[in-house]
N, C-alpha and C positions, 0 to 999 in steps of 0.2 A: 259635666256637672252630674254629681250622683241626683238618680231621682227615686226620694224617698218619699214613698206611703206611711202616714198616720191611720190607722185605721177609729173610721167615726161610726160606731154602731151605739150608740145614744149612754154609752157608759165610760167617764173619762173624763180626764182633767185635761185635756186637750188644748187649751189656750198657754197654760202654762208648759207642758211637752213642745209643742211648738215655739214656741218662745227657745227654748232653753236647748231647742235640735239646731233650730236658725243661727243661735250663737256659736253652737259648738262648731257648725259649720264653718264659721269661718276660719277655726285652725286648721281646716282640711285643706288640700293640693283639689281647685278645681271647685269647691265648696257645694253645699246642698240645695237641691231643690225640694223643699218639704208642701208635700200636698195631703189635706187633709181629708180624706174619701172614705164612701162605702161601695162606692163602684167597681165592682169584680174583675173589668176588663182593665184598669187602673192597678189593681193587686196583681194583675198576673204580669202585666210590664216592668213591674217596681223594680228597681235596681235592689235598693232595703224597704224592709216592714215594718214599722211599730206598733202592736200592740196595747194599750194603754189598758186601763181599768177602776175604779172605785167601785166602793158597796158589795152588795152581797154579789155570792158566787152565783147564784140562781141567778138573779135578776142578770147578771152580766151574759149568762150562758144563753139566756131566753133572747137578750139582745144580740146576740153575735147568733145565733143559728135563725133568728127572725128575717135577718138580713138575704134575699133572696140570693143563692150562687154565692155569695160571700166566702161562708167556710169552704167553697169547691172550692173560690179561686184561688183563698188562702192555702188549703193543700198541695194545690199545683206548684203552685210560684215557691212554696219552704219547703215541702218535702218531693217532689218531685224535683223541680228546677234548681236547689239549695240556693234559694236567694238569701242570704244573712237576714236574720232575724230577729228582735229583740221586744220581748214582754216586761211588762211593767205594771207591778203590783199585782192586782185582779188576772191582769195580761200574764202574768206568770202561774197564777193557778188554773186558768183554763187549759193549758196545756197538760194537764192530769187526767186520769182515766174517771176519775169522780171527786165533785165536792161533795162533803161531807154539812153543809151547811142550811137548815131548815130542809132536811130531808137528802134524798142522795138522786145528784145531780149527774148528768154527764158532761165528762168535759170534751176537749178534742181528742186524748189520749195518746199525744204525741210523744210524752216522756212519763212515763209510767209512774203510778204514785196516787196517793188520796191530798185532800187540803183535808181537814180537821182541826179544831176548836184548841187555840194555843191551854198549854197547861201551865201557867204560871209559877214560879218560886211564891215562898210565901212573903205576905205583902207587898207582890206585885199586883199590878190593874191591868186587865182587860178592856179597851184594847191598848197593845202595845204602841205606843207615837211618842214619836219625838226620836232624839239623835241616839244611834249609838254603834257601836263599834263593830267593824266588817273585820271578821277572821278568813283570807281567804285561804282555803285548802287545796287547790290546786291549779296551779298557773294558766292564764286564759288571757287570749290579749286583751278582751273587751276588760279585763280587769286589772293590765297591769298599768304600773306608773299613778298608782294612786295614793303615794305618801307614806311612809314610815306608819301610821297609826290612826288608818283615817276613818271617819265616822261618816255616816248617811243618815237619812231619814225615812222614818218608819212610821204606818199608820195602818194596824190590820188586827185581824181577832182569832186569823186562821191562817193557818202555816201550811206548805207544803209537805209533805212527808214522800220519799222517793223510797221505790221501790228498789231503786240497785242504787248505791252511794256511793258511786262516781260519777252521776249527775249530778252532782252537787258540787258545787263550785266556791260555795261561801255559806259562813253563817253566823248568829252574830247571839249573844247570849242575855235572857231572858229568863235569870235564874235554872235554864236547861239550853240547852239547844237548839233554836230556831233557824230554819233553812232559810238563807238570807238573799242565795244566787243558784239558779241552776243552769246546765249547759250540758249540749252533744249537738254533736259535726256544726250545722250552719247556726244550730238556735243557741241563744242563751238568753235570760230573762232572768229579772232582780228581784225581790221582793220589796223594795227598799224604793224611794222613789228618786231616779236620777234628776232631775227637773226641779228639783225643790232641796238637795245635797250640795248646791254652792257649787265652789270650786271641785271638788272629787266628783259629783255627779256631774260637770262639762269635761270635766276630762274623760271619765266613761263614756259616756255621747261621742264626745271626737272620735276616743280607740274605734267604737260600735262604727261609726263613717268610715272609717279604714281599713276595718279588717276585714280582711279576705279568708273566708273557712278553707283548710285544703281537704 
């Protein structure tokens, strides 16, 4: 049985992630063990990671480097050990070298890039939520098999912007282009919330239990 880490540093919708990791587990060969921790020696055993996130970027960063050995163990286990990884909203913009939000933040700097303040089309709203349509740009298993035309759920006010753009894995339109998915070797992380997208976000979940990075 896979055993995956939820990671709990006080920022997350956490009840709902687990919920929605539990079921996808069970389309998996062997199904999941989902534990919901901040304990470092727990991150470094993990088979998989999740990441989660709500709210600002600040707040979530303060929370996740407050957590003592946390982010070491978090390094060890993803970028040393390449354990499969996967971020989720906020969880996806900490992996930037900075947010850009109430001032300029540091993130973990794992995938190079700022967050910054969506620019809207005109009479669009700030922030962006609710459904809408995932273009994805280049093929990933955590992404594939998810429907002819398939929509997700969105709730955020600042986007990622990548430094090289072939981390980018998806993105979804907002009167411009909004980074929707990003991805390299073991990580990929959504902007989009798996756990609250129905049927496409448990099927992203399963792939995210099965895949194996090479």
């Amino acid at each position: 049985m896979t055993d995956l880490v939820l990671i709990d540093y006080g920022s997350g919708n956490l009840h709902s992630a687990e919920r929605a990791l539990n079921e996808a587990g069970k389309a998996c060969p062997g199904g999941a063990s989902v534990r919901v921790t901040d304990d470092p020696d727990a991150v470094r055993r993990a088979d998989r990671i999740v990441l989660p996130g709500v709210g600002h970027f600040a707040d979530c960063a303060r929370g996740l480097f407050a957590r003592e050995g946390l982010v070491e163990a978090l390094s060890e286990a993803v970028m040393q050990r390449g354990v499969p990884f996967l971020g989720i909203c906020v969880g996806l913009q900490l992996l930037a070298t900075r947010g850009l939000e109430d001032g300029v933040t540091a993130g973990l700097d794992w995938i190079a890039g700022d967050v910054d303040r969506i620019e809207p089309g005109p009479g669009l709203k700030i922030p962006h939520m609710g459904w809408n349509g995932l273009e994805i740009l280049r093929p990933h298993p955590v992404l594939s098999d998810l429907g002819d035309d398939p929509h997700v759920y969105f709730t955020h006010s600042y986007s990622f912007r990548a430094r090289d753009e072939a981390d980018v894995l998806a993105q979804t339109d907002y009167g411009a282009p909004l980074t929707a998915a990003i991805g390299r070797d073991n990580m990929v992380a959504t902007q989009f919330h798996p756990e609250k997208s129905q049927r496409v976000g448990l099927k992203l979940l399963a792939n995210f239990l099965q895949w194996s990075p090479q």
